[in-house]
Structures are given as C-alpha cells and as structure tokens.
C-alpha positions in Angstrom: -51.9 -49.9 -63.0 -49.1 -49.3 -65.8 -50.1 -47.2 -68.0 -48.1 -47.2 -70.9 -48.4 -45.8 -74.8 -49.9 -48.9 -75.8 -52.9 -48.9 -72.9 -53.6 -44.7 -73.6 -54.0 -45.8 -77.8 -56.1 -48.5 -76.6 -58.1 -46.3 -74.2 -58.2 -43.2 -76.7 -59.6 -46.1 -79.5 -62.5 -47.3 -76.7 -63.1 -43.5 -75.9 -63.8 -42.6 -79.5 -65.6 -45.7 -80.6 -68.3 -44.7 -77.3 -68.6 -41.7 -79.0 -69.5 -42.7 -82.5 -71.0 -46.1 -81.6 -72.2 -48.6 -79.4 -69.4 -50.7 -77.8 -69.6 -54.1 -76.6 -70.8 -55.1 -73.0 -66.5 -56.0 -72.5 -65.4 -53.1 -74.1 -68.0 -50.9 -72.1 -66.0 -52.8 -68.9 -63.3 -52.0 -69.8 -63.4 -47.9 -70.5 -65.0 -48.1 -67.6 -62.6 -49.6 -65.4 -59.9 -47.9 -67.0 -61.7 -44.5 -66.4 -61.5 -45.8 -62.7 -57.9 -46.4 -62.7 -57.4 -42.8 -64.3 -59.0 -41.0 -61.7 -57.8 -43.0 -58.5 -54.2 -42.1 -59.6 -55.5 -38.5 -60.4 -57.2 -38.6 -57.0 -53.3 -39.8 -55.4 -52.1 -37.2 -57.3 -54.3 -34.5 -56.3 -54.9 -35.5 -52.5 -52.0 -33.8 -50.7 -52.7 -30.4 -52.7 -56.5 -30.5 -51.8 -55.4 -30.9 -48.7 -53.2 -28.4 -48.1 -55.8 -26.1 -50.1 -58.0 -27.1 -47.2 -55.7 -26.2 -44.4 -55.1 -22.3 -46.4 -58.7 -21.8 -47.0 -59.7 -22.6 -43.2 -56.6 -20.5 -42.0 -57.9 -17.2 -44.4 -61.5 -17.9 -42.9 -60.1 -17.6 -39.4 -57.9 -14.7 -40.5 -60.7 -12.8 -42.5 -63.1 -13.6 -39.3 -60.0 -11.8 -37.0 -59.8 -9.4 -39.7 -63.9 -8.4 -39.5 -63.8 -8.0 -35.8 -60.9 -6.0 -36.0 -62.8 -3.6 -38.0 -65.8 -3.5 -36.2 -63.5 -2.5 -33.6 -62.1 0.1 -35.3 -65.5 1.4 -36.2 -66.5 1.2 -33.0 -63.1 3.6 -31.9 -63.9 5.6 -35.0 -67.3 6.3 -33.7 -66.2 7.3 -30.1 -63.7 9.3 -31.5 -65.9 11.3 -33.7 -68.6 11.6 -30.5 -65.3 13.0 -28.2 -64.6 15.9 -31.1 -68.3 16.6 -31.4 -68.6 17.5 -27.2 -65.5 18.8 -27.1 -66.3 21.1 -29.8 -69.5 22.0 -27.5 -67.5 22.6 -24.7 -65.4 25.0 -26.6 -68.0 26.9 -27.6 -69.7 27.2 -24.6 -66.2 28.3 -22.8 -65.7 31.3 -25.6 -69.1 32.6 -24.9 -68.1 32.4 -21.2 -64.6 33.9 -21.9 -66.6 36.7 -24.1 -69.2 37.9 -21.4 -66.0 38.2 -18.7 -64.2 40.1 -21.1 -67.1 42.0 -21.5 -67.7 42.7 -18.3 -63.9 43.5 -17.5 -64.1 46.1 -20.2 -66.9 47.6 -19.0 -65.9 47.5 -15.6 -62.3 48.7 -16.0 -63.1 51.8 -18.0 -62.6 55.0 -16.9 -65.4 56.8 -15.2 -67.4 59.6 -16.7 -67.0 62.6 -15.1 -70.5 63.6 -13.2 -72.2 67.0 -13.9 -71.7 69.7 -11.5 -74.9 70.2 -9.7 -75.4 74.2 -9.4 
C-alpha cells in the first residue's frame, strides 16, 4: 500500500468525520481498511524489535533464575559460615577454661613449700 500525502489527508478527513458524525457504509470500509493497512506495516515494522525484545527478556529470566540460585547458595555458605564461627567460638572457650585450671594447678603446684613447724 502507498501511502502518500494525498491518502494520510484523506484518511485524517475519514478519521475526523467518524468522530463528529456518522460516515457512510463505503466510507466506514474504507477507514477501516485503511486502519488495516496502517497497522500490518506497523506490525512489519515492529516484528524484528519484538522479537529480539523476546529473545532479551527470556535471556534475563534465565539469568535472573541463575542469579537467584546463586544467592541461595550464597546464603546457604553464609549460614554455614556463621554456624563454623559460632562452635569454634565454643571450642575456644571451652579450651581457655581448660588452659586456666592447668595453669592453675601448675601454680599451685610449682610454688614453693611452706616450711613445717618444728614439733618440740
């Protein structure tokens, strides 16, 4: 379909005319077809850029869905990581109050005798 200066003052006319009154069963055609015309060379027009928004939205769904497990796997580490500190933290409290009763005992152990009483 050509669509020239002469068809788009002819379509704009029909267009207006619906708007402010009733047009004829032929003219009614007519915007009508011409409407049709518009949009299947919008639609030609448009196509390959829908389509490649297409292929970009499915590729950031799959790369958003990679992106979610990765976090849930970092979570997951995060977690572990946090439950690792927490005994080890046990552990190292547990091994000072050890270390404190040896020391303790060393220190009582390694003083120096008290000299006995003289029994007379």
């Amino acid at each position: 379909m050509m669509w020239d200066a002469e068809k788009q003052h002819h379509f704009d006319q029909l267009r207006q005319r619906a708007l402010t009154e009733t047009l004829s069963g032929e003219e009614a055609r007519e915007l009508e077809e011409m409407l049709a015309a518009l949009e299947a060379v919008e639609q030609s027009y448009l196509a390959p850029a829908l389509a490649r928004m297409d292929v970009d939205l499915h590729q950031r769904e799959e790369q958003l869905t990679m992106l979610q497990t990765r976090n849930e796997e970092l979570a997951l580490l995060a977690q572990q990581h946090a439950q690792l500190l927490s005994e080890a933290k046990k552990w190292l409290d547990s091994f000072e109050q050890r270390r404190l009763i040896l020391q303790d005992r060393y220190t009582r152990l390694t003083q120096p005798l008290a000299p006995s009483k003289a029994r007379g």
